[in-house]
C-alpha positions as a Markdown table, in Angstrom:
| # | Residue | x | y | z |
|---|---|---|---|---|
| 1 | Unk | 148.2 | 145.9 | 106.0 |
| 2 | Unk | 149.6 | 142.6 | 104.9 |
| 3 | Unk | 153.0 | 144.4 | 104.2 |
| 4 | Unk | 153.3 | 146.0 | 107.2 |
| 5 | Unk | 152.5 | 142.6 | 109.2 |
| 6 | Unk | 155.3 | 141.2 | 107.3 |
| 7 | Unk | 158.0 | 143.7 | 108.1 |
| 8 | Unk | 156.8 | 143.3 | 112.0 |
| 9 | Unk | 157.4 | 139.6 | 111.6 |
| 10 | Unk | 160.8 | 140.0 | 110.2 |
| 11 | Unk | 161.9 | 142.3 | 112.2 |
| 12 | Unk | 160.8 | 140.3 | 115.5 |
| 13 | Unk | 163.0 | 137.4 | 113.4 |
| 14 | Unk | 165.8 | 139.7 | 113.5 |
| 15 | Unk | 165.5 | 140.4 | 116.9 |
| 16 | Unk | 165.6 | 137.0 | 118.3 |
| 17 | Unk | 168.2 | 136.3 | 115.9 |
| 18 | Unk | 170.5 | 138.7 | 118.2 |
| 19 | Unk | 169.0 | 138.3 | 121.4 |
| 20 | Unk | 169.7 | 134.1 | 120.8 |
| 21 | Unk | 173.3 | 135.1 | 120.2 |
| 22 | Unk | 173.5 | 137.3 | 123.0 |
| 23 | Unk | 172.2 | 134.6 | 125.5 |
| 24 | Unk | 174.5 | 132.0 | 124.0 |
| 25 | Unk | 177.5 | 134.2 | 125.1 |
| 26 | Unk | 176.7 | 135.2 | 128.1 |
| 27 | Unk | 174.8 | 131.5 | 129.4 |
| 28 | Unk | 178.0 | 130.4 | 127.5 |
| 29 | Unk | 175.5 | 127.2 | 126.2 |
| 30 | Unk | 174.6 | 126.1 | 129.9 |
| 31 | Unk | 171.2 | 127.9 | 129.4 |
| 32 | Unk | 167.8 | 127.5 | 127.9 |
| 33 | Unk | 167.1 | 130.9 | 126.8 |
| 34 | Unk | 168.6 | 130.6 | 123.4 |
| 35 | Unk | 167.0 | 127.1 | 122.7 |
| 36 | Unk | 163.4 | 129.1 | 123.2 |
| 37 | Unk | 164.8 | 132.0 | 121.1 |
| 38 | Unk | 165.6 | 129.5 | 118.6 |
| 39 | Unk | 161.6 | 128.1 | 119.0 |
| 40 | Unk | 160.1 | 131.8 | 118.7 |
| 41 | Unk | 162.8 | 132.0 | 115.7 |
| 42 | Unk | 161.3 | 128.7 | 114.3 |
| 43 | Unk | 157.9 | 130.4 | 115.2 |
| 44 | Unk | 158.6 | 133.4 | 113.6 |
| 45 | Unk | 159.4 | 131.8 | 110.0 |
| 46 | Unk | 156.4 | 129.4 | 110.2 |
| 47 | Unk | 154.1 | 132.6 | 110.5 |
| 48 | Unk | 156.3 | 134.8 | 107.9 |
| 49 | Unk | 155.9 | 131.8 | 104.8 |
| 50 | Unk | 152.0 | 131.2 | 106.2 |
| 51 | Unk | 151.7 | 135.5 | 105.4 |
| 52 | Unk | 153.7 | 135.3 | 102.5 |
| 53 | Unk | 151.6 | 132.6 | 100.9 |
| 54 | Unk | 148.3 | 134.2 | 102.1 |
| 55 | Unk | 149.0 | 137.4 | 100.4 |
| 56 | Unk | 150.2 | 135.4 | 96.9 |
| 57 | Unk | 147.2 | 133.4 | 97.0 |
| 58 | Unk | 144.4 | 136.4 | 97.7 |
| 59 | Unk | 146.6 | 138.4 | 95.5 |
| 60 | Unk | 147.4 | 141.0 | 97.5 |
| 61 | Unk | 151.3 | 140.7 | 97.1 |
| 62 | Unk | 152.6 | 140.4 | 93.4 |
| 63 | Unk | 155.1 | 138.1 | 91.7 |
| 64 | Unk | 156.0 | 140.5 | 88.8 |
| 65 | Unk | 159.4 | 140.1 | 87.1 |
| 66 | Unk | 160.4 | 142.8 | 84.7 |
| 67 | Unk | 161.7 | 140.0 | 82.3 |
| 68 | Unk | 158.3 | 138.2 | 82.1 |
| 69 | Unk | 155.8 | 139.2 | 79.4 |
């Protein structure tokens, strides 16, 4: 469940990501729109690290490394 909320978070990143680029050529920087995609971007991150920390802590997402005993 955690795994799958994460994917859906990065791909909504990635997604604003090109839809802020899109709006900044066409607005050609007079507009707003890719100032809020940049705040849902922002948004976005905060959320992904706040998963990505929940599932280390509860121990539902690993930290193996093969070179680690």
């Amino acid at each position: 469940m955690l795994k799958s909320l994460i994917a859906i978070v990065i791909i909504l990143i990635f997604i604003s990501l090109f839809s802020s680029l899109f709006f900044l050529f066409k607005d050609q920087g007079k507009g707003k729109r890719s100032v809020y995609s940049l705040g849902f971007r922002v948004t976005m991150a905060a959320l992904l690290l706040i998963l990505v920390s929940y599932g280390l802590y509860t121990g539902e997402l690993g930290n193996n490394v093969p070179w680690g005993s």
